[in-house]
Every structure is written in C-alpha cells, then in structure tokens.
C-alpha positions in Angstrom: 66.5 48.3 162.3 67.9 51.7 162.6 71.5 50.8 164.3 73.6 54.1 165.3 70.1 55.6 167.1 71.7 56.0 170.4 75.5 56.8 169.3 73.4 59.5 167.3 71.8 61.2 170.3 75.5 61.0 172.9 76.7 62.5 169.9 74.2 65.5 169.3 74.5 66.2 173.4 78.2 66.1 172.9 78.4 68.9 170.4 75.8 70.7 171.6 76.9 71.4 175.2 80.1 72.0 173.6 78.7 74.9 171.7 76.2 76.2 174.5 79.5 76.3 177.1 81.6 78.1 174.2 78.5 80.5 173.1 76.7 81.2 176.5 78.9 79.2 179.2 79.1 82.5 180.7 75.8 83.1 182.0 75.9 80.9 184.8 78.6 82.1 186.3 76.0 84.3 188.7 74.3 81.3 189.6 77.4 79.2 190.9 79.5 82.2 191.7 82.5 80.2 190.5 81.5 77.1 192.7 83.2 73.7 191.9 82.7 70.3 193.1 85.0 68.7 195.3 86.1 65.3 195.5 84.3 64.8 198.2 81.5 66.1 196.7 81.8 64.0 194.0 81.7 60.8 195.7 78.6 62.5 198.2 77.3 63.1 194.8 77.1 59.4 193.5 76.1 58.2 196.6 72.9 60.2 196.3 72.3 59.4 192.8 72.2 55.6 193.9 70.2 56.3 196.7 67.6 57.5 194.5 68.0 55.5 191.7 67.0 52.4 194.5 64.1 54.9 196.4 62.5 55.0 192.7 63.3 51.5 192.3 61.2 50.6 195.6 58.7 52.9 194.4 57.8 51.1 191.5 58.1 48.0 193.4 55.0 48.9 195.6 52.9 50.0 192.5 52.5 53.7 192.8 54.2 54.4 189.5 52.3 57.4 188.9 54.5 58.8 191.4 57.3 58.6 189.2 55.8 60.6 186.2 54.6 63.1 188.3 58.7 63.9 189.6 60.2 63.8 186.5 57.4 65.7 185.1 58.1 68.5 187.6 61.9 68.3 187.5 61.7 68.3 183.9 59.5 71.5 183.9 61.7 73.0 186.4 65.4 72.9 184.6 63.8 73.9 181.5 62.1 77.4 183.1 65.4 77.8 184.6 67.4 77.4 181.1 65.0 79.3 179.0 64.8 82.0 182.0 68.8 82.7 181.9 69.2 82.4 178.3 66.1 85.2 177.5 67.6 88.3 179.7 64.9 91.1 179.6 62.1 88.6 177.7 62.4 86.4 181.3 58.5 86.4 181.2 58.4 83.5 178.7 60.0 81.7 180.0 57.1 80.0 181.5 56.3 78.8 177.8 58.7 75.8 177.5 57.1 74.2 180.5 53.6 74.8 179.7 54.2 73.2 176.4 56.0 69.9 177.7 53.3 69.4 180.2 50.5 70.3 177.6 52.1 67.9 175.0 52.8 65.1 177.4 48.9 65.3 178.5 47.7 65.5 174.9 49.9 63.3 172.8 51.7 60.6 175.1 50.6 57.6 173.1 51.1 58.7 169.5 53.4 58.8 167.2 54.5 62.1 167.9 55.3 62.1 171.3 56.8 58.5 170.9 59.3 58.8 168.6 59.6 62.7 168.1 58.6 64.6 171.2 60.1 62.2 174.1 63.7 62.3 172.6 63.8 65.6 171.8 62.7 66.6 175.4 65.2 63.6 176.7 68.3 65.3 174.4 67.4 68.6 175.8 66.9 67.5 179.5 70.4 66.1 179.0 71.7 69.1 177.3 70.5 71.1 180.1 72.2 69.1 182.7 75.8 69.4 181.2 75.4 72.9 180.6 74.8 73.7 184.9 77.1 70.3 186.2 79.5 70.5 183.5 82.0 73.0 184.7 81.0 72.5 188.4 83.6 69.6 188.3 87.2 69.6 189.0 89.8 67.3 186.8 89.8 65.2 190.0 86.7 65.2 191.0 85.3 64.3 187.5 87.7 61.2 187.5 86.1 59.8 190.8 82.2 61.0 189.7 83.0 58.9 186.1 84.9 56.1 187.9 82.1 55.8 190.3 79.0 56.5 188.4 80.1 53.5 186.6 80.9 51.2 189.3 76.9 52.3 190.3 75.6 51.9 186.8 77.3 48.1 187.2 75.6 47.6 190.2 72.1 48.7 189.6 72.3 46.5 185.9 73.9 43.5 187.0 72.9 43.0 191.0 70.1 45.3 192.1 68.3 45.7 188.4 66.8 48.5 189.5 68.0 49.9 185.8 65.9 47.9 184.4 62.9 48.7 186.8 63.2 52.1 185.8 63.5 51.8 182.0 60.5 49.7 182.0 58.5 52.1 184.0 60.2 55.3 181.7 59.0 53.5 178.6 55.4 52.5 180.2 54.9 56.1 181.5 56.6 57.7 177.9 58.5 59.8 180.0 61.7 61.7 178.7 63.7 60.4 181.2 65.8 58.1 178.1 65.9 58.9 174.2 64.1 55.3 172.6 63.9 54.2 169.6 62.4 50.7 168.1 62.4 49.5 171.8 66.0 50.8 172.4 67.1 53.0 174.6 69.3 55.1 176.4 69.2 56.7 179.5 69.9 60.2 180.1 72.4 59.1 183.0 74.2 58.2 180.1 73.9 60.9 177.9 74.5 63.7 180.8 78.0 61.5 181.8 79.0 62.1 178.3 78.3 65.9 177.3 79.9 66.3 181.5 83.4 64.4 180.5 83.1 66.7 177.3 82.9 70.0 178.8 85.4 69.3 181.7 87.6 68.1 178.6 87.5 71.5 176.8 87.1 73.1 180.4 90.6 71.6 181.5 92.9 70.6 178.0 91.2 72.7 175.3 88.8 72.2 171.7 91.4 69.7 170.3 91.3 67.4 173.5 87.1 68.2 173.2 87.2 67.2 169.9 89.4 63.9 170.6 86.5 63.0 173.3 83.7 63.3 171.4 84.9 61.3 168.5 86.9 58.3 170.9 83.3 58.6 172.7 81.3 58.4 169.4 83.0 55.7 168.1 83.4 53.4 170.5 79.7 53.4 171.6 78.9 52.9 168.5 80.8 50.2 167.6 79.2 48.4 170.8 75.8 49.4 170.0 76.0 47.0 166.4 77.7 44.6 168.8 74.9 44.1 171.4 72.3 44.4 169.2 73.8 42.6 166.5 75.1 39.5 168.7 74.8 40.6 172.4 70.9 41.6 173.0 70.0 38.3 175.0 71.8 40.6 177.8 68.8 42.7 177.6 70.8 45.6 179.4 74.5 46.7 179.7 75.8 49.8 182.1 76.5 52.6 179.0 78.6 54.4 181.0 81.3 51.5 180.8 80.8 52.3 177.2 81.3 55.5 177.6 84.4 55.4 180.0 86.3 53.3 177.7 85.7 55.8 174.8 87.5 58.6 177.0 90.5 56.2 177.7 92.2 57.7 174.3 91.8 61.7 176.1 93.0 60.2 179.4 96.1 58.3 177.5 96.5 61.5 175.3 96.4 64.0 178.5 98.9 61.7 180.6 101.7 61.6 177.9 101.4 65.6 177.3 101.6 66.1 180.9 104.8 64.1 181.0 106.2 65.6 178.3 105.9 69.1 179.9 107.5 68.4 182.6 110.6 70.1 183.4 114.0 67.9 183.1 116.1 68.6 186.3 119.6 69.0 185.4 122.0 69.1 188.0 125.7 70.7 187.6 
C-alpha cells in the first residue's frame, strides 16, 4: 500500500499554485479587474457549492449518471482552454489543444491503466491547480476565514448526514472522471485539494513566502499524519471531510499570524 498518495498530490497543488501566482499571478488581473470576494460572497459562495453538490447527488439518485460525466467533462474542458489561452499570449490558437486531448484521451483510454492511475490524476492535480490560480486571490483575509470555516462545516454535512460525498465519489470513480486524484481505491477530492492551494495563496497573498511556506508544511504534515491513521486504523469509516484535515493543518499559520499581529500593535503610553 502506497501510504502518503494523497498528502503527495495537496502537496504538489500547494507548491505549484504557489509558483504559478509568483511567476504568472499577473495575468489575471484583466480578467478580475482587481475583483475580490466579499464576505458575503463567501458564504453565497458555499451555499451554492452545497446546492450543487445535493443537485448532483439527486442526479445520481435517479440514474442518469451519464449526466454527470458529460458536466465535468465540459467544465473540465472549459478552465483548461481558458488557462492555456491566457498563459500562450500571441500562440492563443492552441489553445484549443489541451481540451481536445482530455476529451480524446478520456474517450480512448478510460479503462486502462493509463488513464486510471496516470491520466485521471494528473488531469484532477491540474483541474485543482487551475482553480487556485483564478479563486485564489479573489478572497479577502475575511472572507477566506468564513469560505474555509464553512466549506468545512458543508464537507461535515454532506459525509456524515446527507452522504451525498460518498454518492459522488462512487459515481467519480465508476465514470473515471478527474473530478478526485485515486490511487489503490483511495481518494481525494479536488474540493479538497482546491481548499488547500486557496488557503496557500491567500497566505502568501496576505502574510508573505515565510507564512506560505509555514502553511504548506503545517498542511502537509498534518494530513499526512491522518492519512496512515485512517488507513492504518480508521478505514471502517469509509470517508472523513478532508477539509477538517486540512483546516487543522492551517491552525499553526492562524496561531503564528494572531501573535505577530499582536506584537505589532502599538503600545499607548499616556503622560
């Protein structure tokens, strides 16, 4: 058993929306003109993502499955044009080439080896990748607290009460559809991995590289310290919310950030 598979791939999205917001963060700036998300945005935000997450749930439900592969094919396809058409500048033409080749392998090879264990996760890490690289500055400091706090408050929910989670990972790995990175039956949704690189970027965005750099390893090592946990001794759970995993590994940048902030404030004297 490969343990580490998942801490692995919230690690590689970590560092590399990192790197893409410090090498080409600038590029979307004409996109967003400088837009941020509010609070209130955030929490309008989450709502939605529940909403769907139980829509696709009931979907499912009623059999027409197929109608689930053919969304994420299409939003798949979409964000990766729209990536690979801002990154090429005057070469914007190909930028028809990454989607052709997703669908075309998808079509071709969903079923082998190759898609199944190479393919899907490298199209799941870049889907993820892709995400933090448009949401991830979108946030405020504030608004990021209430999207984290209440994305996993959702994540709970769906798991635990609804199990629409586990509706949807089931249908994800019947379909092989890059909507989680899986490994030996495991997986990881890219929820998960898109919460992560987001917490990242508003990190460096907000407190700097060392406070990034404190994230990402807190982050690192504390999933993967539950991942040989639940596999090791947990796994009759059959699913746990990541992001709680994931929030708990930020505590040490939240802790970190709330002490400097205290420190720097001024001292009133009075004479």
């Amino acid at each position: 058993m490969f343990y580490g598979f998942r801490t692995l791939m919230i690690f590689i999205v970590m560092m590399a929306a990192l790197l893409l917001e410090e090498k080409i963060g600038y590029k979307k700036e004409k996109i967003f003109e400088k837009g941020q998300i509010s609070a209130k945005d955030a929490v309008l935000f989450t709502i939605s993502i529940g909403a769907l997450i139980a829509i696709m749930g009931i979907i499912i439900k009623y059999g027409l499955i197929e109608a689930v592969s053919a969304l994420t094919i299409i939003a798949f396809s979409a964000i990766l044009f729209l990536f690979t058409y801002l990154l090429l500048g005057k070469y914007r033409v190909l930028a028809a080439l990454p989607p052709i080749f997703f669908i075309s392998t998808y079509l071709l090879l969903r079923g082998t080896i190759i898609w199944d264990v190479i393919l899907l996760n490298i199209f799941a890490v870049t889907s993820a990748i892709i995400a933090v690289y448009f949401l991830g500055t979108l946030f405020t400091w504030k608004s990021t607290l209430i999207f984290a706090s209440l994305i996993c408050l959702l994540d709970i929910y769906h798991v635990f009460i609804s199990g629409a989670m586990a509706e949807l990972a089931t249908a994800s790995i019947n379909l092989k559809l890059p909507n989680m990175v899986i490994l030996q039956g495991k997986g990881l949704g890219l929820g998960d991995l898109t919460l992560a690189g987001i917490l990242t970027i508003q990190t460096l965005t907000k407190k700097g590289q060392k406070h990034a750099a404190l994230t990402i390893t807190s982050i690192t090592a504390t999933f993967l310290i539950f991942e040989i946990l639940f596999d090791t001794f947990l796994y009759k759970l059959g699913v746990f919310p990541a992001t709680t995993i994931i929030i708990i590994g930020w505590i040490p940048t939240l802790i970190t950030t709330l002490k400097k902030s205290q420190q720097t404030k001024p001292n009133l004297q009075f004479s």
